[in-house]
PDBQT receptor file of N, H, CA, C and O in Angstrom, charges set to zero:
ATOM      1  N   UNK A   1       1.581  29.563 -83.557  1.00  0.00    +0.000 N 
ATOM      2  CA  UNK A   1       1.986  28.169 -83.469  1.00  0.00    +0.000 C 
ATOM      3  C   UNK A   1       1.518  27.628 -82.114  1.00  0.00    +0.000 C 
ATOM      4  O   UNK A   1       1.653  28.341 -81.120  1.00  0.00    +0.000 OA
ATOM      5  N   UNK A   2       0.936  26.319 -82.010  1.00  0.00    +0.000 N 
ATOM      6  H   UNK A   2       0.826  25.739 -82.817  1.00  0.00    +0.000 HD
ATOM      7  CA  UNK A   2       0.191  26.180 -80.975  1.00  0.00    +0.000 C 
ATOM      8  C   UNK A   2       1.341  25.446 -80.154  1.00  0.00    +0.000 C 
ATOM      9  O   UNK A   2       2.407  25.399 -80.768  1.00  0.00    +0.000 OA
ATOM     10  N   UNK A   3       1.342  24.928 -79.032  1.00  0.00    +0.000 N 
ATOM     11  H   UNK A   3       0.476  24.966 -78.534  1.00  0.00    +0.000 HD
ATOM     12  CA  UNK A   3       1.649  23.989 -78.286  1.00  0.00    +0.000 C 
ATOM     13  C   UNK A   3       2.305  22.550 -78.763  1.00  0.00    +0.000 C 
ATOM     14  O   UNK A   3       3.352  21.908 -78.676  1.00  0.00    +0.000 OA
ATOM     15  N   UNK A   4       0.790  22.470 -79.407  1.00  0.00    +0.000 N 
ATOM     16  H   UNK A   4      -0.060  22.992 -79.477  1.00  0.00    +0.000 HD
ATOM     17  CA  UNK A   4       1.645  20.912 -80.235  1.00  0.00    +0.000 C 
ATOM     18  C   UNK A   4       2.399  21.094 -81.315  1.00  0.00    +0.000 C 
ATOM     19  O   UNK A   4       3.394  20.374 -81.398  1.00  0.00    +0.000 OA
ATOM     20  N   UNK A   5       2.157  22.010 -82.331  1.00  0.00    +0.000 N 
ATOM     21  H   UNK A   5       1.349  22.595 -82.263  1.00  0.00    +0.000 HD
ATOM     22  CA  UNK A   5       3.196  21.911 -82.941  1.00  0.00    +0.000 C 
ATOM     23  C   UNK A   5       4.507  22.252 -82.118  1.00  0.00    +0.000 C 
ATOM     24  O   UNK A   5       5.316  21.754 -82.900  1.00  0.00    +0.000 OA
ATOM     25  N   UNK A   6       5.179  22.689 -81.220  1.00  0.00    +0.000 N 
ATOM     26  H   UNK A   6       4.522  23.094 -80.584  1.00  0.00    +0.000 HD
ATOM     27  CA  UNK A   6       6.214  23.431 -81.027  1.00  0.00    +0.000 C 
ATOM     28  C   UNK A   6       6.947  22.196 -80.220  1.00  0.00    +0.000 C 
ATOM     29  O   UNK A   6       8.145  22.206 -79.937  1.00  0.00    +0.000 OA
ATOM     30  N   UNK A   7       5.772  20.824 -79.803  1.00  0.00    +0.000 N 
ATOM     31  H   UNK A   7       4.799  20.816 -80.034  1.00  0.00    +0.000 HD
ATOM     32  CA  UNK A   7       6.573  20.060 -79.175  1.00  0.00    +0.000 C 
ATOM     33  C   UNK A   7       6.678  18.980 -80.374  1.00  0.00    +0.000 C 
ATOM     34  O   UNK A   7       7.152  17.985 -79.825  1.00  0.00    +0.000 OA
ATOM     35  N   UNK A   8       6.499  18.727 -81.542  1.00  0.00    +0.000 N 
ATOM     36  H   UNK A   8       6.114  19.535 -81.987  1.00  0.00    +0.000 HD
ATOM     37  CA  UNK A   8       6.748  18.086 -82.535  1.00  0.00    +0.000 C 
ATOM     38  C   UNK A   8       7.789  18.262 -83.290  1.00  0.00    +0.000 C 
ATOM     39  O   UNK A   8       8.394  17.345 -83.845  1.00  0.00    +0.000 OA
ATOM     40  N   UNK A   9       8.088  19.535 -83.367  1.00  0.00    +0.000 N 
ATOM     41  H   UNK A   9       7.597  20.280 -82.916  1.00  0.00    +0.000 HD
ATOM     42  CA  UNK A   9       9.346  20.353 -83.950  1.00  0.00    +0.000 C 
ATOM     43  C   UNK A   9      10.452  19.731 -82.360  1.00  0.00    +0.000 C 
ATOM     44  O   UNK A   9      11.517  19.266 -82.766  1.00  0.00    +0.000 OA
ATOM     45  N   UNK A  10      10.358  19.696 -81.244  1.00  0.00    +0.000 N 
ATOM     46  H   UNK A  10       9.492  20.074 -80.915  1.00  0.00    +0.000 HD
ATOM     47  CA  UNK A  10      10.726  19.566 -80.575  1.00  0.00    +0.000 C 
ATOM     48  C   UNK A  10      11.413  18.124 -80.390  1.00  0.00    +0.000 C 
ATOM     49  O   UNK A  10      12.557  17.956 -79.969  1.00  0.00    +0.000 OA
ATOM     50  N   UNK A  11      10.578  17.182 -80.753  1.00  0.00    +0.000 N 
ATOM     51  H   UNK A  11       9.649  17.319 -81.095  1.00  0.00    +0.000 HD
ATOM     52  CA  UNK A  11      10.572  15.481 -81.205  1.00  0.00    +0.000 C 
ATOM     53  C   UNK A  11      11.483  15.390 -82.159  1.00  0.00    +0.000 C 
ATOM     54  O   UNK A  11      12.431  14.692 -81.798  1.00  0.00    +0.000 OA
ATOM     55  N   UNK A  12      11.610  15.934 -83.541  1.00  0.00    +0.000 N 
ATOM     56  H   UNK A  12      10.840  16.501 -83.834  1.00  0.00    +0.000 HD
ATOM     57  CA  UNK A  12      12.114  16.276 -84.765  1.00  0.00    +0.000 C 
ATOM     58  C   UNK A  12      13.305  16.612 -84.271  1.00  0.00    +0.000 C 
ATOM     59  O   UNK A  12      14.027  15.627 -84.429  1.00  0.00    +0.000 OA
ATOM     60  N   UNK A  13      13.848  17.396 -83.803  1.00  0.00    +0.000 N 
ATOM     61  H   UNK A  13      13.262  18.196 -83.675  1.00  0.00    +0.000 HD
ATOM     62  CA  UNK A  13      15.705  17.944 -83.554  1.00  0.00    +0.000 C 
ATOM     63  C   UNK A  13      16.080  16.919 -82.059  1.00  0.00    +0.000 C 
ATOM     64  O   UNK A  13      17.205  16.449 -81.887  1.00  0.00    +0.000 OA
ATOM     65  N   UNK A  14      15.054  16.725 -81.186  1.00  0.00    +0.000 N 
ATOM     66  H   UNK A  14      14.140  17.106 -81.326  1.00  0.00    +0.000 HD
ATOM     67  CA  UNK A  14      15.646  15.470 -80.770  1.00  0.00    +0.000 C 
ATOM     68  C   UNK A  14      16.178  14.332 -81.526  1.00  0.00    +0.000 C 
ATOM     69  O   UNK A  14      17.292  13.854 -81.309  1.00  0.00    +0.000 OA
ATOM     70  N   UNK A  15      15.505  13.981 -82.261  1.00  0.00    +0.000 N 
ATOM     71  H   UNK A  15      14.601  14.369 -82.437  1.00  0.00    +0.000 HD
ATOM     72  CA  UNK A  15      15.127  12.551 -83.263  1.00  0.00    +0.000 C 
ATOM     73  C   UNK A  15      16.528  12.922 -84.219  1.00  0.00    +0.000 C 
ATOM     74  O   UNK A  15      17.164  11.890 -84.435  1.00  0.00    +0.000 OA
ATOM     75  N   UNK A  16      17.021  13.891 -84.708  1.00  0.00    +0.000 N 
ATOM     76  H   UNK A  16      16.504  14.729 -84.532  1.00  0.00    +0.000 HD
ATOM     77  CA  UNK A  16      18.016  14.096 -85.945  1.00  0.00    +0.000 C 
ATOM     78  C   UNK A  16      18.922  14.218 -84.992  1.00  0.00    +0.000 C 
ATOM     79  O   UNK A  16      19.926  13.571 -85.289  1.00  0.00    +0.000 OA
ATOM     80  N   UNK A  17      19.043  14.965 -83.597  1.00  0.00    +0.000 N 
ATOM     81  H   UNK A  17      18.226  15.490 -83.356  1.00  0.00    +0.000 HD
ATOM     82  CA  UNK A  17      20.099  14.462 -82.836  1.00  0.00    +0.000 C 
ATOM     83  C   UNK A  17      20.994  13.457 -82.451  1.00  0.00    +0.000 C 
ATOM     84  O   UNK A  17      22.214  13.295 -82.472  1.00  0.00    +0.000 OA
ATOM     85  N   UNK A  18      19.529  12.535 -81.921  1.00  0.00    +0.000 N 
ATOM     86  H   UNK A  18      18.538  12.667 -81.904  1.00  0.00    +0.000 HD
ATOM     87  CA  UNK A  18      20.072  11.117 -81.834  1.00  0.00    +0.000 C 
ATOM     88  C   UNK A  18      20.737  10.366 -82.520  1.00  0.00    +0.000 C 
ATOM     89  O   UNK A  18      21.619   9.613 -82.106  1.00  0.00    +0.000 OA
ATOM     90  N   UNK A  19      20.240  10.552 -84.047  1.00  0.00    +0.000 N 
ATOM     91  H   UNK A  19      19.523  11.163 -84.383  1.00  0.00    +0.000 HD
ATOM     92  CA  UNK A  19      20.644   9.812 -85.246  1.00  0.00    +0.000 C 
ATOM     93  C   UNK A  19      22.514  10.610 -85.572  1.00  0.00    +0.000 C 
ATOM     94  O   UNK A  19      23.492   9.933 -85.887  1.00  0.00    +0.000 OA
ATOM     95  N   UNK A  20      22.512  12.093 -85.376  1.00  0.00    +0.000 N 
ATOM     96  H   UNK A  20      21.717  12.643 -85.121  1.00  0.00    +0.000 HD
ATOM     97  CA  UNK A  20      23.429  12.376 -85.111  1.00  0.00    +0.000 C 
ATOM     98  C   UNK A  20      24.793  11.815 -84.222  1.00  0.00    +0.000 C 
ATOM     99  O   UNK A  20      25.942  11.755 -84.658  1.00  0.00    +0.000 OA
ATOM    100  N   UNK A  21      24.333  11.428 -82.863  1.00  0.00    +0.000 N 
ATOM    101  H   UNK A  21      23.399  11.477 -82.509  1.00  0.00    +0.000 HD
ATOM    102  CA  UNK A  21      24.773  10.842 -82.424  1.00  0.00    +0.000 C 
ATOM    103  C   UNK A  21      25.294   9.405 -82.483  1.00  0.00    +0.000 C 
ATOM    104  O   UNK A  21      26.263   8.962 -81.865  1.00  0.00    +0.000 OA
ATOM    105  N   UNK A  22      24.504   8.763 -83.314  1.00  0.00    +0.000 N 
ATOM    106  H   UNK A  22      23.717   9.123 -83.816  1.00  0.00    +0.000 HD
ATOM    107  CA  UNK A  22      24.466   7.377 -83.820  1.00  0.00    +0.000 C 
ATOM    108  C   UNK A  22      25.448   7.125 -84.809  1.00  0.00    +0.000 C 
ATOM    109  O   UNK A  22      25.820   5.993 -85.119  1.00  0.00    +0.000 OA
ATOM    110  N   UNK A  23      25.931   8.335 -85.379  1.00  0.00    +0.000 N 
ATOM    111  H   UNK A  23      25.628   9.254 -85.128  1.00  0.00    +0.000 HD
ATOM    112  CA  UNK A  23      26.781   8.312 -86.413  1.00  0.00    +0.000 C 
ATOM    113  C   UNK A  23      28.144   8.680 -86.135  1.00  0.00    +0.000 C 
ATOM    114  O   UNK A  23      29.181   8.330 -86.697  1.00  0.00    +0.000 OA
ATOM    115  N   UNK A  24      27.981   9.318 -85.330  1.00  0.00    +0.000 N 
ATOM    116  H   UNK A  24      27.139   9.603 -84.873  1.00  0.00    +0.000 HD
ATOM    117  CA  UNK A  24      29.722   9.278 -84.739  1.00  0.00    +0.000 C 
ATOM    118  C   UNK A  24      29.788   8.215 -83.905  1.00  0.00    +0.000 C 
ATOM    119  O   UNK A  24      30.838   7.574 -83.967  1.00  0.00    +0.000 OA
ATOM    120  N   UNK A  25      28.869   7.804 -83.053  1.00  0.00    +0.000 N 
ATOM    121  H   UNK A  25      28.016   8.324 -83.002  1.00  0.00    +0.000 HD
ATOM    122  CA  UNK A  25      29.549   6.791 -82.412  1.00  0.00    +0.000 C 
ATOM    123  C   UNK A  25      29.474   5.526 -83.643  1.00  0.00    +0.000 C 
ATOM    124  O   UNK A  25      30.068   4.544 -83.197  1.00  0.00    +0.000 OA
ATOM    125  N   UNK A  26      29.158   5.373 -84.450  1.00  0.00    +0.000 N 
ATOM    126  H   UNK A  26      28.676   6.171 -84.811  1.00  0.00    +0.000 HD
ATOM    127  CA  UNK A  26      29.224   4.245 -85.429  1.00  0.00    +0.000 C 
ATOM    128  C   UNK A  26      30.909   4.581 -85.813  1.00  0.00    +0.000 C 
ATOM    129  O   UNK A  26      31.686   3.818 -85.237  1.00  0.00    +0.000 OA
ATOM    130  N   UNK A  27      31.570   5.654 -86.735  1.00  0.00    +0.000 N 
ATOM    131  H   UNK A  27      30.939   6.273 -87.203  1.00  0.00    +0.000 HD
ATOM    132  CA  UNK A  27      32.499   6.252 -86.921  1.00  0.00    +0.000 C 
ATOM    133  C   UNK A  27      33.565   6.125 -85.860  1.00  0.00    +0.000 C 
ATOM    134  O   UNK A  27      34.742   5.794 -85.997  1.00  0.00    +0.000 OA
ATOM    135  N   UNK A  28      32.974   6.421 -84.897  1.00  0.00    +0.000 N 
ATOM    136  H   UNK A  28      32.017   6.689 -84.786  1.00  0.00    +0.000 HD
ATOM    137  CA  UNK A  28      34.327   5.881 -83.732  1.00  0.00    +0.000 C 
ATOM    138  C   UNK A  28      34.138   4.310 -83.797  1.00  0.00    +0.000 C 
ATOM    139  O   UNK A  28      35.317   3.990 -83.946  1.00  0.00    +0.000 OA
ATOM    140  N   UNK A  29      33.307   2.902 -83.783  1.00  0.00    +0.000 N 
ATOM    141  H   UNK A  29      32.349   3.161 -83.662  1.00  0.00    +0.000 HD
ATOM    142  CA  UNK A  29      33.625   2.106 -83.058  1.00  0.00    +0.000 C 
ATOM    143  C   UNK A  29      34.466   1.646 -84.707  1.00  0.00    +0.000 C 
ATOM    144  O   UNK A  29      34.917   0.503 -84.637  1.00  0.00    +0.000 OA
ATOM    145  N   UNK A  30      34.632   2.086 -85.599  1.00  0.00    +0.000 N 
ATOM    146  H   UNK A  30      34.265   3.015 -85.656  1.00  0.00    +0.000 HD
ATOM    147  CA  UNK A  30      34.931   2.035 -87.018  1.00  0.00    +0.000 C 
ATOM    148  C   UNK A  30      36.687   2.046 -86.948  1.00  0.00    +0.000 C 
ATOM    149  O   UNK A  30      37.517   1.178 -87.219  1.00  0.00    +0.000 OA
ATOM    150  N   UNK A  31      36.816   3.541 -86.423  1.00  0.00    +0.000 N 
ATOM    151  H   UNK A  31      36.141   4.246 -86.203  1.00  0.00    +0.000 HD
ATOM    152  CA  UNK A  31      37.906   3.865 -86.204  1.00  0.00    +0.000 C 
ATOM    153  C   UNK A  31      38.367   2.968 -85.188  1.00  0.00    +0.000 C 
ATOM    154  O   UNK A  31      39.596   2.951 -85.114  1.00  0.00    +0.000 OA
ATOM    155  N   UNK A  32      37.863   2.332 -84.503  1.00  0.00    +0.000 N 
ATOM    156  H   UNK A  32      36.865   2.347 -84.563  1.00  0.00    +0.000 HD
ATOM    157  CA  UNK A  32      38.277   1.310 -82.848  1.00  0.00    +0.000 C 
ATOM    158  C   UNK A  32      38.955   0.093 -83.542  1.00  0.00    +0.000 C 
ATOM    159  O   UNK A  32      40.077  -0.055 -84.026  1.00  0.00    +0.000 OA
ATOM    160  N   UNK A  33      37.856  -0.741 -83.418  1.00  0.00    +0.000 N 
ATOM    161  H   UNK A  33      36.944  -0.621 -83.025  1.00  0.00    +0.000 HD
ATOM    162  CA  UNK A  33      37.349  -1.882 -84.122  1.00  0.00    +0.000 C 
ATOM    163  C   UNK A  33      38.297  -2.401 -85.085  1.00  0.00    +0.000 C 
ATOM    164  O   UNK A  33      38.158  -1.761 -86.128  1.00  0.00    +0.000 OA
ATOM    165  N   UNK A  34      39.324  -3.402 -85.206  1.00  0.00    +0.000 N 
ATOM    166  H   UNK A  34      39.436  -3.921 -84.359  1.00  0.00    +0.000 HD
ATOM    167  CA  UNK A  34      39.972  -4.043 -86.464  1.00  0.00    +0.000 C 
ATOM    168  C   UNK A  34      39.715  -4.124 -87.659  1.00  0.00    +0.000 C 
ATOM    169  O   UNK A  34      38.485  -4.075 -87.644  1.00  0.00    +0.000 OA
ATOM    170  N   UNK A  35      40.012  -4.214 -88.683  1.00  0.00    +0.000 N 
ATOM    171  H   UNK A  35      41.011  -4.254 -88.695  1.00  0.00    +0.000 HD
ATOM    172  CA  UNK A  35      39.060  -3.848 -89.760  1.00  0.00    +0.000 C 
ATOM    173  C   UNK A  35      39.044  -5.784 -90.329  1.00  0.00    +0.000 C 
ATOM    174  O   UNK A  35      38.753  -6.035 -91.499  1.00  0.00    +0.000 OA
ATOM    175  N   UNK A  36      39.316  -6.702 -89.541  1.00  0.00    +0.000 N 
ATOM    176  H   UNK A  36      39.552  -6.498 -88.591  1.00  0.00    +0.000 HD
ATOM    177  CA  UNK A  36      38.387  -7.685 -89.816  1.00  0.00    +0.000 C 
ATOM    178  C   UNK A  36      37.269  -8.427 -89.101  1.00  0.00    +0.000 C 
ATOM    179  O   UNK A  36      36.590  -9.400 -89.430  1.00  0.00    +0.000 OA
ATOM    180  N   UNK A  37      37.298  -7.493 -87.783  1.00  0.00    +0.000 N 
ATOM    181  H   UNK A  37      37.849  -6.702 -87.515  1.00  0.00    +0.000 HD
ATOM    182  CA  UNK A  37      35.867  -7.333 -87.217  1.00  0.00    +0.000 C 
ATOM    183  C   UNK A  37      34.786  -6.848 -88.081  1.00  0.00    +0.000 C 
ATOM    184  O   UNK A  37      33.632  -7.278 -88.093  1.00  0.00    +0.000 OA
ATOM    185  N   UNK A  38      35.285  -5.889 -88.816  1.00  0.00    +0.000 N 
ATOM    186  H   UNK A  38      36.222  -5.539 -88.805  1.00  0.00    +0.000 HD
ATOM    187  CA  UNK A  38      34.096  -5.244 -89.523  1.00  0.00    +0.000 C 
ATOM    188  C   UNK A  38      33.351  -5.340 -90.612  1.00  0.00    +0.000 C 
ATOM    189  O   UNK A  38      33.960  -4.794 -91.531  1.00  0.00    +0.000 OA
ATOM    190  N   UNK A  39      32.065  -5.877 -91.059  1.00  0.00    +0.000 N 
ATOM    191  H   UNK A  39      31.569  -6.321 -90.312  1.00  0.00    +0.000 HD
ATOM    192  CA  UNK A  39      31.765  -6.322 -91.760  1.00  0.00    +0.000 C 
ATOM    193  C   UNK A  39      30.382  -5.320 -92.856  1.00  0.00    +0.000 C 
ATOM    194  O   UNK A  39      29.152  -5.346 -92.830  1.00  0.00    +0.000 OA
ATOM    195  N   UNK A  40      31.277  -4.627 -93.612  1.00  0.00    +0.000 N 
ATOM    196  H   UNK A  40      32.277  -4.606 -93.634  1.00  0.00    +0.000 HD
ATOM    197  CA  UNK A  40      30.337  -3.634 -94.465  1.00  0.00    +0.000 C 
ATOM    198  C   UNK A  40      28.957  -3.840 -94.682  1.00  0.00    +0.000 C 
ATOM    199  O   UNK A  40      28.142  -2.921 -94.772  1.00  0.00    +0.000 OA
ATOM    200  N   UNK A  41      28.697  -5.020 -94.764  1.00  0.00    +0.000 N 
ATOM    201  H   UNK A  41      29.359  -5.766 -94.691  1.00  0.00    +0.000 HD
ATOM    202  CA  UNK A  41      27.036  -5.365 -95.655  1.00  0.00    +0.000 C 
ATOM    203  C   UNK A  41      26.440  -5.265 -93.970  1.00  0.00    +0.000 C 
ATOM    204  O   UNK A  41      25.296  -5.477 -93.568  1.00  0.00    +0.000 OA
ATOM    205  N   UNK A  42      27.136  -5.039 -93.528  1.00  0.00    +0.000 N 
ATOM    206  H   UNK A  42      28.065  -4.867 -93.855  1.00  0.00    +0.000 HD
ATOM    207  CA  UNK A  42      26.381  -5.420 -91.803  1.00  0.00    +0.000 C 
ATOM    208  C   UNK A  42      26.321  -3.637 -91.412  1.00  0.00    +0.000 C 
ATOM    209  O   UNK A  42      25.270  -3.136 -91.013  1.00  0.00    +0.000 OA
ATOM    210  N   UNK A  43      27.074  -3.150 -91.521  1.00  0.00    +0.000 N 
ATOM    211  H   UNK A  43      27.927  -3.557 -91.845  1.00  0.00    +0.000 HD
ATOM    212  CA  UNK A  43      26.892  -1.708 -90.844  1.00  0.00    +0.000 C 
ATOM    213  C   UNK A  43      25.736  -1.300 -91.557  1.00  0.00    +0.000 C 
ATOM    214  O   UNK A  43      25.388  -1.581 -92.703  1.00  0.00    +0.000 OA
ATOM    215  N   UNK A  44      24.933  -0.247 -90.276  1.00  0.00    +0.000 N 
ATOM    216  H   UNK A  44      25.215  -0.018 -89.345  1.00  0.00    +0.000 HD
ATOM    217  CA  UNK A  44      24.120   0.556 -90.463  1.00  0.00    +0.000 C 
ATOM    218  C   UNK A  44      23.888   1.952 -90.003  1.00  0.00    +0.000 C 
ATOM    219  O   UNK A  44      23.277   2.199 -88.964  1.00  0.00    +0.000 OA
ATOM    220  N   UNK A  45      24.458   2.998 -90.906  1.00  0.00    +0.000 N 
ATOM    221  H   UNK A  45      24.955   2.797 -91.751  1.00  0.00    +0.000 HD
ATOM    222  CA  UNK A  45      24.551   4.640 -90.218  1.00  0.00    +0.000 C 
ATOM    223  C   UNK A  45      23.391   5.106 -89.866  1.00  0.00    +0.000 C 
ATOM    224  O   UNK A  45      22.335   4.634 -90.286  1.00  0.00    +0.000 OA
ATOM    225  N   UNK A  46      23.471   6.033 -89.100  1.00  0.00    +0.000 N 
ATOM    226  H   UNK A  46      24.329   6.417 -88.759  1.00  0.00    +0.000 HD
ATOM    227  CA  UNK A  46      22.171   6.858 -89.355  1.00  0.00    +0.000 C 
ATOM    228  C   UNK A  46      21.469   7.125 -89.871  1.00  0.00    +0.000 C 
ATOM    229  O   UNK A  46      20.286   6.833 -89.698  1.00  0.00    +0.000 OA
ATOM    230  N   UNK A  47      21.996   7.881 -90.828  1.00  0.00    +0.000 N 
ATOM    231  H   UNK A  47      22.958   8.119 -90.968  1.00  0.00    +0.000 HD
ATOM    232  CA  UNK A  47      21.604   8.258 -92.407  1.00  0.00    +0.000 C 
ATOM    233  C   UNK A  47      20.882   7.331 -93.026  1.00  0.00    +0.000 C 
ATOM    234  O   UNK A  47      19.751   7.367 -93.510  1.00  0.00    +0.000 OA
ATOM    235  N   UNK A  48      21.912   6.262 -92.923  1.00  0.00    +0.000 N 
ATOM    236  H   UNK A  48      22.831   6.233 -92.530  1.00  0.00    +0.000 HD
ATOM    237  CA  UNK A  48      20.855   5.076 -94.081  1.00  0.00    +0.000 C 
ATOM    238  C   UNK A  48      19.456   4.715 -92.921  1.00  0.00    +0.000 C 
ATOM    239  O   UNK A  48      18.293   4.675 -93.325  1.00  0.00    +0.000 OA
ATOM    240  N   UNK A  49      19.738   4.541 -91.865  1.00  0.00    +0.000 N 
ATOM    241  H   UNK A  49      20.682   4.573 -91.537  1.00  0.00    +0.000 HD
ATOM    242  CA  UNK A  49      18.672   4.443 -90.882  1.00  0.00    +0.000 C 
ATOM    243  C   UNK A  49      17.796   5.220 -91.469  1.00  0.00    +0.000 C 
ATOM    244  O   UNK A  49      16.907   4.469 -91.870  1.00  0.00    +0.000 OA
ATOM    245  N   UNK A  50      17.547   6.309 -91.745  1.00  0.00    +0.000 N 
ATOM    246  H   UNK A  50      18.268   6.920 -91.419  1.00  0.00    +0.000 HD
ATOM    247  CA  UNK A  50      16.871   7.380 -91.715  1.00  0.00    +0.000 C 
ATOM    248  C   UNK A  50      16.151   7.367 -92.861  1.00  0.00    +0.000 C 
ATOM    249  O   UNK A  50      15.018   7.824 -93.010  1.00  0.00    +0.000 OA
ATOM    250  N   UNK A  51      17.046   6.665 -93.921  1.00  0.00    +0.000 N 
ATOM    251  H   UNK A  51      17.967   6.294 -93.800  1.00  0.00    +0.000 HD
ATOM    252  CA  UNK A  51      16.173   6.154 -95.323  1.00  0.00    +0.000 C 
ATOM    253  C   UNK A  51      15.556   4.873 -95.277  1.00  0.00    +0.000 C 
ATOM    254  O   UNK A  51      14.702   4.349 -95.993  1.00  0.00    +0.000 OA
ATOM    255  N   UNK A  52      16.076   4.552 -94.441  1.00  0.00    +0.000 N 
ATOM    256  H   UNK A  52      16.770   4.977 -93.860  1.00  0.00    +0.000 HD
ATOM    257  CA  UNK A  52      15.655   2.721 -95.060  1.00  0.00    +0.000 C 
ATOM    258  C   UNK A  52      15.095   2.574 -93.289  1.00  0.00    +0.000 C 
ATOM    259  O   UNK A  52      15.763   1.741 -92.676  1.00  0.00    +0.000 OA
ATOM    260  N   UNK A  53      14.369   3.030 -92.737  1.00  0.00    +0.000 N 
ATOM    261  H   UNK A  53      13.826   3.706 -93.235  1.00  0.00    +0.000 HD
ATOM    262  CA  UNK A  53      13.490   2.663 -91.467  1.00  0.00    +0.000 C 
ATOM    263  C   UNK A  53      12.675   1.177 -91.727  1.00  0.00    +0.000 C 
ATOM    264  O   UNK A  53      12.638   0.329 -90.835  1.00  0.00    +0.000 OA
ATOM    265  N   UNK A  54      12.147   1.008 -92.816  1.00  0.00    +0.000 N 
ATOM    266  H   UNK A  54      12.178   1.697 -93.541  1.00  0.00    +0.000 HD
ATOM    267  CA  UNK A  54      11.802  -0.362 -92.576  1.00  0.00    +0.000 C 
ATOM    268  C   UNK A  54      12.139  -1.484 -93.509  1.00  0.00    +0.000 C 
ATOM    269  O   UNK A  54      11.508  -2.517 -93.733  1.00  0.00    +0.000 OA
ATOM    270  N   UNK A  55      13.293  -1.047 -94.012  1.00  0.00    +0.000 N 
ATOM    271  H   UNK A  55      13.806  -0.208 -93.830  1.00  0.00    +0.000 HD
ATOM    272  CA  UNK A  55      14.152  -2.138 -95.256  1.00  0.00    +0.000 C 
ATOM    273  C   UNK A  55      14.957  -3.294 -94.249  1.00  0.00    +0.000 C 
ATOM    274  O   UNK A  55      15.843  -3.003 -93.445  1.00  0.00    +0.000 OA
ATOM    275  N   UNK A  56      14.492  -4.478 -94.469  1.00  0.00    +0.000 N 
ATOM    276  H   UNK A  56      13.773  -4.714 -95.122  1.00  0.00    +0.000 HD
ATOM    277  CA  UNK A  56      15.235  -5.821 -93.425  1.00  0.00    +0.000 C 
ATOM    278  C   UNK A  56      16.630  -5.380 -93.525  1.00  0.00    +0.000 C 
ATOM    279  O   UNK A  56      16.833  -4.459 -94.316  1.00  0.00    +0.000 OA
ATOM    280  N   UNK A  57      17.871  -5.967 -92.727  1.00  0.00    +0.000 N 
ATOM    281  H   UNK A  57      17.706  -6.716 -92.084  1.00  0.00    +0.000 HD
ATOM    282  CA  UNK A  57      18.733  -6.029 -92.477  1.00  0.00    +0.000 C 
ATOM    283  C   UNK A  57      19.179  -7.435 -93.266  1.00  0.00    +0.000 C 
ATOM    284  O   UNK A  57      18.391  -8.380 -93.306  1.00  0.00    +0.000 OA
ATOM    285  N   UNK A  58      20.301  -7.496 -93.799  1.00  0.00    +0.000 N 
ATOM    286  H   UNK A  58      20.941  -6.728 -93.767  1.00  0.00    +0.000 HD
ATOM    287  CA  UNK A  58      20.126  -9.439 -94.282  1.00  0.00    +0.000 C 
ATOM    288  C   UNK A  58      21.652  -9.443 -93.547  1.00  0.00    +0.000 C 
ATOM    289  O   UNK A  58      22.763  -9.727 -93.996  1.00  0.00    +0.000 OA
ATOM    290  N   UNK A  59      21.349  -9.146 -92.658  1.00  0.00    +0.000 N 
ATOM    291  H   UNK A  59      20.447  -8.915 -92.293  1.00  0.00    +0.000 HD
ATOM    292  CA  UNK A  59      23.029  -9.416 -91.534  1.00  0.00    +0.000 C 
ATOM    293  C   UNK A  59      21.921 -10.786 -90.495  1.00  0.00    +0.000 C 
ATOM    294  O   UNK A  59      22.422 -11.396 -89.550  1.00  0.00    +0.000 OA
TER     295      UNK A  59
């Protein structure tokens, strides 16, 4: 395995980290947040991030 691959794999568990991260803190400001602050068609998890990278937002 050369170099570059090992820093791409490297990019990759950063990158699912982050999104990791993105999701609990979404989950906490959930748990925070009033629940008529919060507006479902408007949230966006990670996860769905992760599927829908270039699907518009209609928030």
């Amino acid at each position: 395995m050369s170099n570059l691959d090992i820093r791409w794999i490297q990019r990759y568990r950063h990158y699912v980290q982050a999104f990791g991260q993105l999701d609990r803190a979404v989950e906490l400001a959930r748990q925070q947040l009033p629940k008529t602050m919060m507006r479902p068609e408007c949230t966006l998890t990670g996860q769905a991030f992760r599927q829908n990278l270039h699907a518009p937002r209609q928030c």
